[in-house]
C-alpha positions in Angstrom: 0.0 0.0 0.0 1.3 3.3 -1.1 1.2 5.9 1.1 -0.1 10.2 -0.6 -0.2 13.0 0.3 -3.0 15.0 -1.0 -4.3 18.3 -0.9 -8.0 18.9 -1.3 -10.9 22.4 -1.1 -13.8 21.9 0.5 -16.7 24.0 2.6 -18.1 22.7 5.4 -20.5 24.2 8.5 -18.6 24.6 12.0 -20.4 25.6 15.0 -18.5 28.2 16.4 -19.2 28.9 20.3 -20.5 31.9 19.6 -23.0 30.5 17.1 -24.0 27.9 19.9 -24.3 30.4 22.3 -26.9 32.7 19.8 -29.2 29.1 19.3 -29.0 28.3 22.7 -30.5 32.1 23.3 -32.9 32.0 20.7 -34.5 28.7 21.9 -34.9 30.0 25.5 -38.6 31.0 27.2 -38.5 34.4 28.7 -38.5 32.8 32.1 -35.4 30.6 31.2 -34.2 33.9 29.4 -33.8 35.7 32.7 -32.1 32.8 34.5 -29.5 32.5 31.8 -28.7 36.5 32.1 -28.9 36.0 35.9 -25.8 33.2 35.4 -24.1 35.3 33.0 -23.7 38.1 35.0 -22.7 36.7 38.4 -19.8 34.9 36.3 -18.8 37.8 33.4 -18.0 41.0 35.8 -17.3 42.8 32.6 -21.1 42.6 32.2 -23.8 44.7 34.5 -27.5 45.8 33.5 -28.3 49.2 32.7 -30.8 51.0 34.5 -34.0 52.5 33.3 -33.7 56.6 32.5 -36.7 56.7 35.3 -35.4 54.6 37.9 -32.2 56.6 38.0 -33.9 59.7 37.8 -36.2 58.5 40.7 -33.1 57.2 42.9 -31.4 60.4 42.3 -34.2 62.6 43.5 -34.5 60.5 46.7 -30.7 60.9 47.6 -31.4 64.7 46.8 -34.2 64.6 49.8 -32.0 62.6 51.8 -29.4 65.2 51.5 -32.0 68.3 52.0 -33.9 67.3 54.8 -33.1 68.0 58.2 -32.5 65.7 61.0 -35.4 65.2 63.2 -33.3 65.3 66.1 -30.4 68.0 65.7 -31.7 71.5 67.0 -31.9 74.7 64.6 -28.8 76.4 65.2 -26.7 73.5 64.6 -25.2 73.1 61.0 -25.7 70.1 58.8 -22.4 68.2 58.1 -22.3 67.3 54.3 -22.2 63.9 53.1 -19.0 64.0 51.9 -17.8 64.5 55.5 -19.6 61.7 57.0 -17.4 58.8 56.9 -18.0 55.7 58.2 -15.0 54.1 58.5 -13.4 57.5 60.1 -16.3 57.4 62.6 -16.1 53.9 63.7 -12.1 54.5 64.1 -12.3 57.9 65.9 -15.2 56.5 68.1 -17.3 59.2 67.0 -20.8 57.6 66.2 -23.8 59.5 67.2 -25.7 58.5 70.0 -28.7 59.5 68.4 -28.3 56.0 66.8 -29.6 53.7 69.1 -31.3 56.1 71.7 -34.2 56.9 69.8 -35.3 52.9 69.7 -35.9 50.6 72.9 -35.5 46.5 72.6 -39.6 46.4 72.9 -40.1 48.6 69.8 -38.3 45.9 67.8 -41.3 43.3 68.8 -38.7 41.3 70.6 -39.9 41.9 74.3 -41.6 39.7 76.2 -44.7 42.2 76.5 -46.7 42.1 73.9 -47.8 45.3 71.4 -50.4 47.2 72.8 -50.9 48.7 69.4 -52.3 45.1 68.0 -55.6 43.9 69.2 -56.2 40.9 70.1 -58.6 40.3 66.3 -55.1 39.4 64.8 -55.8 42.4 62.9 -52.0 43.9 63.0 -50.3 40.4 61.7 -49.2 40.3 58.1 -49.9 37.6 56.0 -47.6 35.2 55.7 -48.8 33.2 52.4 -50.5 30.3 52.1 -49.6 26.4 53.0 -47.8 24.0 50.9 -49.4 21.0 53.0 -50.0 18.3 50.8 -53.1 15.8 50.5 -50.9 13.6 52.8 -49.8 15.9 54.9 -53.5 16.8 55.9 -54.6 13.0 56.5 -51.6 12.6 58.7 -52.3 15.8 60.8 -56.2 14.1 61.1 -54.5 11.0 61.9 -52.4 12.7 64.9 -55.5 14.4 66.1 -57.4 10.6 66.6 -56.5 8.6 69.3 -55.8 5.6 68.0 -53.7 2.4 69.0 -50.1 1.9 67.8 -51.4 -1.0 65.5 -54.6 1.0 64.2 -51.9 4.7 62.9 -49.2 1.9 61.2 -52.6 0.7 59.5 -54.0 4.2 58.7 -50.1 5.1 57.7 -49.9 2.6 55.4 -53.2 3.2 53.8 -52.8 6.9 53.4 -49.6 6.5 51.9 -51.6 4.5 49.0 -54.4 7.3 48.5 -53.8 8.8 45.2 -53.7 12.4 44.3 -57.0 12.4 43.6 -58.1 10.9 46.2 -59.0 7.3 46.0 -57.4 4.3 47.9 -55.5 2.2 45.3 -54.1 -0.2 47.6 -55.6 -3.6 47.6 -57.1 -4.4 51.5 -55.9 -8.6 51.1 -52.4 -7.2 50.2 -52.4 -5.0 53.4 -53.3 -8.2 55.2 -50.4 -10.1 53.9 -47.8 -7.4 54.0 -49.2 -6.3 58.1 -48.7 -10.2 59.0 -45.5 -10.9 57.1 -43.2 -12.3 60.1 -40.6 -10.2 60.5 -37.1 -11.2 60.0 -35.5 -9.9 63.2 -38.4 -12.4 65.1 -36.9 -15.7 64.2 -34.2 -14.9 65.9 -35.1 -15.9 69.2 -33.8 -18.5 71.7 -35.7 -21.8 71.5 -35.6 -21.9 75.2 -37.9 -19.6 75.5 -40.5 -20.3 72.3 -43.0 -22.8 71.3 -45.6 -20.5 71.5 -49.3 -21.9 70.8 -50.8 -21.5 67.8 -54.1 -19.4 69.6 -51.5 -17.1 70.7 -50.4 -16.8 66.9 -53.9 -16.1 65.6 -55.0 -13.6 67.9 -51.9 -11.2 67.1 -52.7 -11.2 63.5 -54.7 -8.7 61.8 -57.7 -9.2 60.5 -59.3 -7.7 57.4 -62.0 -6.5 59.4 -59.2 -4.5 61.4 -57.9 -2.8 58.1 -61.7 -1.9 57.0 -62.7 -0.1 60.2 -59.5 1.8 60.1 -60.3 2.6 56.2 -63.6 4.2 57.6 -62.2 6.2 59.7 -60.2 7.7 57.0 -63.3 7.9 54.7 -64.9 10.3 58.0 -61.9 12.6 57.3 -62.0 16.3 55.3 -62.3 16.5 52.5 -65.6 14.6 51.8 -65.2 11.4 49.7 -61.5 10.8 50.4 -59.9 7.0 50.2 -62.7 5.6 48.7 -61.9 2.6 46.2 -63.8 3.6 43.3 -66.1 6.6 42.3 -69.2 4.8 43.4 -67.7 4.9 47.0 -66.3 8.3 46.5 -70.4 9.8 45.8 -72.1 7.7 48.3 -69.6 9.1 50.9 -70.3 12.5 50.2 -74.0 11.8 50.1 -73.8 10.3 54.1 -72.2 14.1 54.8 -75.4 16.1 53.6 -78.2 17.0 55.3 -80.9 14.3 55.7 -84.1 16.6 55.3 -82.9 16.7 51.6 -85.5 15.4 49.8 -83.5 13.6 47.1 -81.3 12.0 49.0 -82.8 8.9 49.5 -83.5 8.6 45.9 -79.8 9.9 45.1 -78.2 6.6 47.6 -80.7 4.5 45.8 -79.5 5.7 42.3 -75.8 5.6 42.8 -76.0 2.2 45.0 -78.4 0.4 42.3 -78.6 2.4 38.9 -74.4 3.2 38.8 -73.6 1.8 35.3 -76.6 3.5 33.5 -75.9 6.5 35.3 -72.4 6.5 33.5 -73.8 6.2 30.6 -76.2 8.3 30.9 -79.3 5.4 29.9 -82.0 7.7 31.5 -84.8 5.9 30.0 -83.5 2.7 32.0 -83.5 4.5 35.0 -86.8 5.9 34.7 -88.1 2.7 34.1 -86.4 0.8 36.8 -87.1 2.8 39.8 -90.6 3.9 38.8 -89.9 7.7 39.2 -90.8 10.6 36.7 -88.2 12.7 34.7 -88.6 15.6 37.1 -87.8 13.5 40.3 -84.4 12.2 37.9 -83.4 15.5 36.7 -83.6 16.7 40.7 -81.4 14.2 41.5 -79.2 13.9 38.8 -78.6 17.7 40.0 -77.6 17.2 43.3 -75.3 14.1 41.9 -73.3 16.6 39.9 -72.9 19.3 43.0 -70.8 16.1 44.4 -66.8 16.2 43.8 -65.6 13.7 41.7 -61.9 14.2 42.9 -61.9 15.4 46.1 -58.3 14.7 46.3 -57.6 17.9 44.2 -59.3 20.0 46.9 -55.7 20.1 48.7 -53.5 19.2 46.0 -52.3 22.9 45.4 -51.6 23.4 41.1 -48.5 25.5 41.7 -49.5 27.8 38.2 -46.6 28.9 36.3 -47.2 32.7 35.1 -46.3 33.7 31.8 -44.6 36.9 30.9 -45.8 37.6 27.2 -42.2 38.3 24.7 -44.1 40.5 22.6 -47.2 43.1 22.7 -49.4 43.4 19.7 -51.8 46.4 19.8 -53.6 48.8 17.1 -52.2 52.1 16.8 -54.3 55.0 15.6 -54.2 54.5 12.4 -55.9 51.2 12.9 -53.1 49.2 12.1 -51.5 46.5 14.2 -48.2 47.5 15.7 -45.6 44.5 17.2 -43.7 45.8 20.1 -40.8 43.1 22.1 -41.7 43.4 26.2 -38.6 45.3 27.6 -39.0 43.6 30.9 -38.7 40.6 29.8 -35.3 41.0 28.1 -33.1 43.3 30.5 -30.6 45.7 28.5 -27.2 44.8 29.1 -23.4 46.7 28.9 -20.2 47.0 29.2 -18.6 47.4 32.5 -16.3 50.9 31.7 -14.8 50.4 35.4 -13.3 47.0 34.4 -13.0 47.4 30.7 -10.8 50.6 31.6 -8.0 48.4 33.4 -7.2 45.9 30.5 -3.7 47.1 28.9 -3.2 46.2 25.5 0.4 44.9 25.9 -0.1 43.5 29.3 0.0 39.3 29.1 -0.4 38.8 33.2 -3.0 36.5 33.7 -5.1 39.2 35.5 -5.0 41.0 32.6 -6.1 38.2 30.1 -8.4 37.1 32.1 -10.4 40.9 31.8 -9.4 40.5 27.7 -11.4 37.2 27.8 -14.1 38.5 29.3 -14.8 41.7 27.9 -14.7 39.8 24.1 -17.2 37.3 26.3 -19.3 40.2 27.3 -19.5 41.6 23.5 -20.7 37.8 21.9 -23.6 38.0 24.8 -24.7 41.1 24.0 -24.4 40.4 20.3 -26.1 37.2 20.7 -28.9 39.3 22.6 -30.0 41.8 20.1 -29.9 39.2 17.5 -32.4 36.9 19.2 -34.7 40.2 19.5 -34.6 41.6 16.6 -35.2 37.8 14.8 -38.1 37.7 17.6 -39.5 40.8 16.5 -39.1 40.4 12.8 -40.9 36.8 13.3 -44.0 38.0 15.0 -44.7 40.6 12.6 -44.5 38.8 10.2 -47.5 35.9 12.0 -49.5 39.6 13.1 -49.6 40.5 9.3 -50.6 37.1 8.3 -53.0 36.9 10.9 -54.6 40.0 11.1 -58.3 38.3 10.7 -58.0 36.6 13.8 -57.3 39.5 15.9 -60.2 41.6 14.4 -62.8 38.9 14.1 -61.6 36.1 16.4 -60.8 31.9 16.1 -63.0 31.6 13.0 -61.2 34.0 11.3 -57.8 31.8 11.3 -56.1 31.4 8.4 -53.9 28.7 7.4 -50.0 29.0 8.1 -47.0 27.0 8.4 -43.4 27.5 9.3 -42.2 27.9 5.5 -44.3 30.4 5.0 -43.0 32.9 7.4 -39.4 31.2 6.9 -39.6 32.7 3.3 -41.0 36.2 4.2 -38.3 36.5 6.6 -35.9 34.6 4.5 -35.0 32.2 7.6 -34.5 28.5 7.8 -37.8 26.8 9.0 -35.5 25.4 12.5 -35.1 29.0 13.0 -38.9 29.7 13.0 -39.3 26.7 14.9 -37.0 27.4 17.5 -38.0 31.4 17.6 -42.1 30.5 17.7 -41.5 27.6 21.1 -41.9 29.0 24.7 -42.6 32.5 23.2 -46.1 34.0 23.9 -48.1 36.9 22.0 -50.0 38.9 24.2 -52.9 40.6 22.2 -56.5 42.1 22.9 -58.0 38.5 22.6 -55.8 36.8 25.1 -52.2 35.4 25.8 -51.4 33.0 22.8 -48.1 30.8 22.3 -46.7 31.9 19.0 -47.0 28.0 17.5 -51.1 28.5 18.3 -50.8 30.6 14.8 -49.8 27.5 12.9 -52.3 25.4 11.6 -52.9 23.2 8.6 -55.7 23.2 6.2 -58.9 21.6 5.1 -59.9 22.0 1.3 -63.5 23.8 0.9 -65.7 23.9 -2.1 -64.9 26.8 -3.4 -61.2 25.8 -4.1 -60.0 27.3 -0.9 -58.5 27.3 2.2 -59.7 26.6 5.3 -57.7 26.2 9.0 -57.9 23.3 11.3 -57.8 26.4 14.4 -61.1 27.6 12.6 -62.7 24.8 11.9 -62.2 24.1 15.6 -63.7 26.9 16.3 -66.8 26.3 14.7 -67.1 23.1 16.4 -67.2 24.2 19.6 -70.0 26.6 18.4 -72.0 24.3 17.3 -71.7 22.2 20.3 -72.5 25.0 22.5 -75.6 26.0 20.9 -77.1 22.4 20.5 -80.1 20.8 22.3 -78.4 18.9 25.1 -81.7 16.3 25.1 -80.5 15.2 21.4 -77.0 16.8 21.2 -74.8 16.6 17.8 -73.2 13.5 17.0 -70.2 13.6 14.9 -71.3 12.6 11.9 -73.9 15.2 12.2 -71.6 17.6 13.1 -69.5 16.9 9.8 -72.8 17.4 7.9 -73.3 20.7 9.1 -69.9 21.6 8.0 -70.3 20.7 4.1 -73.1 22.8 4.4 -71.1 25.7 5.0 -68.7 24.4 2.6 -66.0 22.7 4.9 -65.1 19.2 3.4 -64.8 17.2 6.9 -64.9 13.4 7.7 -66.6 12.3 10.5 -63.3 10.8 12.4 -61.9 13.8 11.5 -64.4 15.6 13.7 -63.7 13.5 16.4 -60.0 14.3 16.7 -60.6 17.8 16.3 -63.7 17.2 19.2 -60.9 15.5 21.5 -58.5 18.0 21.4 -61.4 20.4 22.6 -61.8 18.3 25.1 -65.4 17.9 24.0 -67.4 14.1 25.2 -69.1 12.2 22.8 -73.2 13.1 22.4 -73.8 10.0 24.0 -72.1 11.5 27.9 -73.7 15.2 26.7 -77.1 14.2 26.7 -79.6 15.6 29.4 -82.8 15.7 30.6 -85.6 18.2 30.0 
C-alpha cells in the first residue's frame, strides 16, 4: 500500500461557540431567558444591566431629599455636616458615632420583648400575612390521623393506607395485600432462643390482623376532610359524600338509591332505564341527577395545590391609531445589558499577566452576549410581525377567522430557515386584545373547501365548539352530524376527522352530553 499525500478544497459548517451560544438564546422561554442572564452576570464581571432613565432619575431625587432634609433630632442652630464629610469608617475609628443612633429605639419597639404590642388587638388584625400552605393531601390525613387517638397497631394501618391514597383521592391499595404485608413475620423475630419459644398456635392467631381491622381503620379515613376521600372507586367516592349532607334533603334517598343500584346507567347516561327501573318521573331524575353533579368527583384535588406557572408575554401586539397593528418586544422581559467601563478601563493592550487576560477574555465574552442578545430580538420581532400580518383576521374577528400557516411560509417572508422559526415560535407568547397565545397556536394546517380554498384546522375548531354550544343537550350533535353541518357551510370534513378535532377540545361524545328536559 502506497502511502499520498493529498491536498484537497472543501466548505463545510462549524459551529463556532458563539454561534452555539446565539441558538442556545434563541430557543430560550422568557423565564429561562432571565435565569441564563442571571448566570451570566454573576460569572462575566465585565457585564452589569443598565438601569431604566426613570429609575435613575427616581433614585437620584431620593438621595437629593436625603441630603436636603433635616434631621429630626439636631436643633436649629446647629449646621448640617455634608455627606461628603460623613465617613463611616473615620467614625467607627475615631469612636465618634452618634448617639442619636440607638437612643431613639428601645429592645420592645423591635417586637422582641416579652410584652406584647399594645398597638395590636387581640382580632389578629395587625399580623401580616404570611402566604399560604404548601401542605399536601398527605400531609392533611396525617395531621387528622395525629389528632385521633388511636392504638399503635390502628396509625401503622391508617399510615400505610394513606400512603396509597392517590392524588386524587382514592385508595389504590388492595385491603388482602395489606393483610399479607401487616402479617408478614418479621425477619429480626426468628431470631429468638428456642428456650424460651413454642408458642401456641391461639396465641399466633390472635396477634394477627384481620381484614375487618384494616376496614374499620379505612372508615375512619373515609370520616376525614375533604368529603369522599380513600374511597376505592367513584361509586364509594359519591355515596360518601351523600352520608355528609343533610338528611331533610329530599333527594337524598333517591340519590343513595341511584348511585348504589342504577351506577352503570348513570355513567352512561341510559335515563330511560333508569326511569323505568325505579318507577320515578323525569322531574324526580333530573332533581337528582342535579344534586349528583354538585358532588366532587376528585376530592383529592381539593388540597392538592396546582403550583400555576405565570407567563410573561415576549411580545405586545396592539392597534395604533391609524388602525393598524403594531408589534412591540416586552422590555422587561429582556433586561438591556453593557459593558462594565470600570473593568474594561483596566485591561492594557500589551499587558500578558493572567489578571489582565483574564479581563481580555471577558470583555470579548461580554460583547458575543450582547451580540447574541439583540440578535435573538430583533429575529423575535421580525418573526411576529411577520405571524401579526398574516393573521390580522384573527385578531379583528376572532378563532374563526384563522387562516392557514406554516413555518415555510414565514421562513420565506423573513428569508430564515424553517428550525429558526421553529426554535424562535417555542416558549414565546403573543399577548394581544383576545388573550395570551403561544406563537406555534398561529400555525395550523388546512382543510380544502368547495370553493377551491383554504380553510384552518384552528377555525374549523372553532366552529365546532360553536356548534356544540348551541345544541339541544336532550339530542346533542353526533359527529357525523356535526361533519354534515360543515359541508353545508362548505367545509369538506370526515366524521373521524371531527372526532379528533372534538378530543383535542376536550369535548365528550353526544352520548355523555345528553340531558334531561
Amino acid at each position: 500500500m502506497k502511502q499520498s499525500l493529498q491536498l484537497k478544497i472543501g466548505q463545510s459548517l462549524t459551529m463556532t461557540p458563539q454561534l452555539q451560544q446565539a441558538i442556545k438564546l434563541l430557543q430560550l422561554s422568557s423565564l429561562e431567558l432571565e435565569a441564563e442572564i442571571q448566570e451570566v452576570i454573576e460569572s462575566n464581571p465585565l457585564l452589569e444591566v443598565e438601569q431604566s432613565q426613570e429609575r435613575s432619575d427616581s433614585l437620584d431625587k431620593e438621595s437629593h431629599q436625603q441630603i436636603d432634609e433635616p434631621s429630626a433630632n439636631t436643633s436649629g442652630d446647629q449646621e448640617q455636616t455634608a455627606p461628603e464629610e460623613k465617613n463611616t469608617s473615620d467614625a467607627i475609628k475615631n469612636d465618634k458615632i452618634e448617639s442619636e443612633m440607638v437612643a431613639d429605639t428601645q429592645w420592645e419597639d423591635w417586637g422582641y420583648g416579652g410584652q406584647s404590642n399594645p398597638s395590636r388587638s387581640d382580632d389578629g388584625a395587625g399580623y401580616e400575612y404570611q402566604g399560604e400552605t404548601s401542605d399536601s393531601l398527605r400531609d392533611q390525613l396525617l395531621w387528622q390521623i395525629n389528632m385521633t387517638k388511636l392504638s399503635d397497631t390502628d396509625r401503622t394501618i391508617a399510615m400505610i393506607l394513606i400512603d396509597s391514597i392517590d392524588d386524587s383521592g382514592f385508595m389504590k391499595a388492595d385491603l388482602d395485600d395489606v393483610v399479607q404485608m401487616l402479617n408478614k413475620p418479621d425477619v429480626n423475630d426468628t431470631n429468638v432462643s428456642t428456650e424460651t419459644t413454642q408458642p401456641s398456635s391461639q396465641n399466633d392467631d390472635e396477634s394477627l390482623i384481620s381484614i375487618d381491622e384494616i376496614e374499620a381503620v379505612l372508615h375512619l379515613i373515609q370520616s376525614f376532610e375533604p368529603a369522599g376521600i380513600a374511597a376505592r372507586n367513584l361509586q364509594e367516592c359519591l355515596l360518601i359524600q351523600l352520608k355528609r349532607l343533610n338528611e331533610n334533603h329530599d333527594c337524598l334517598p333517591l340519590a343513595q338509591t341511584l348511585i348504589n343500584t342504577q351506577f352503570e346507567h348513570l355513567a352512561s347516561r341510559n335515563y330511560r332505564l333508569i326511569l323505568k327501573n325505579l318507577g320515578i318521573n323525569e322531574k324526580q331524575l333530573k332533581q337528582v341527577v342535579t344534586l349528583i353533579q354538585t358532588l366532587d368527583p376528585r376530592p383529592g384535588n381539593q388540597l392538592n395545590q396546582n403550583n400555576a406557572q405565570y407567563i410573561k408575554p415576549d411580545v405586545y401586539v396592539k392597534k395604533n391609531k391609524h388602525g393598524q397593528w403594531v408589534v412591540d418586544l416586552n422590555s422587561d422581559s429582556t433586561p438591556k445589558l453593557s459593558i462594565n467601563q470600570t473593568y474594561a478601563s483596566m485591561i492594557k493592550r500589551a499587558d500578558n499577566s493572567s489578571d489582565n487576560q483574564f479581563l481580555k477574555n471577558n470583555l470579548q465574552d461580554a460583547k458575543w452576549f450582547i451580540k447574541s442578545l439583540q440578535s435573538r430580538n430583533e429575529t423575535l420581532l421580525k418573526v411576529a410581525t411577520s405571524i401579526v400580518e398574516k393573521q390580522n383576521a384573527f385578531l379583528d374577528y376572532g378563532e374563526e377567522a384563522m387562516k392557514p400557516l406554516v413555518l415555510h411560509d414565514i421562513a420565506e417572508e423573513v428569508e430564515m430557515h424553517e428550525s429558526t422559526i421553529s426554535r424562535v415560535t417555542t416558549q414565546k407568547f403573543l399577548h394581544t386584545p383576545r388573550g395570551i397565545f403561544e406563537l406555534k397556536y398561529f400555525f395550523s394546517s388546512h382543510v380544502g373547501t368547495d370553493s377551491g380554498g383554504e380553510c384552518s384546522s384552528t377555525a374549523i375548531r372553532a366552529v365546532i365548539k360553536k356548534l356544540v354550544a348551541a345544541e339541544n343537550q336532550v339530542k346533542p350533535l353526533s359527529d357525523s352530524k356535526i361533519a354534515t353541518l360543515l359541508k353545508e357551510q362548505g367545509i369538506k370534513v370526515a366524521r373521524r376527522t371531527v372526532a379528533k378535532y372534538r378530543e383535542s377540545l376536550a369535548i365528550p361524545p353526544s352520548n355523555e352530553r345528553k340531558a334531561l328536559l
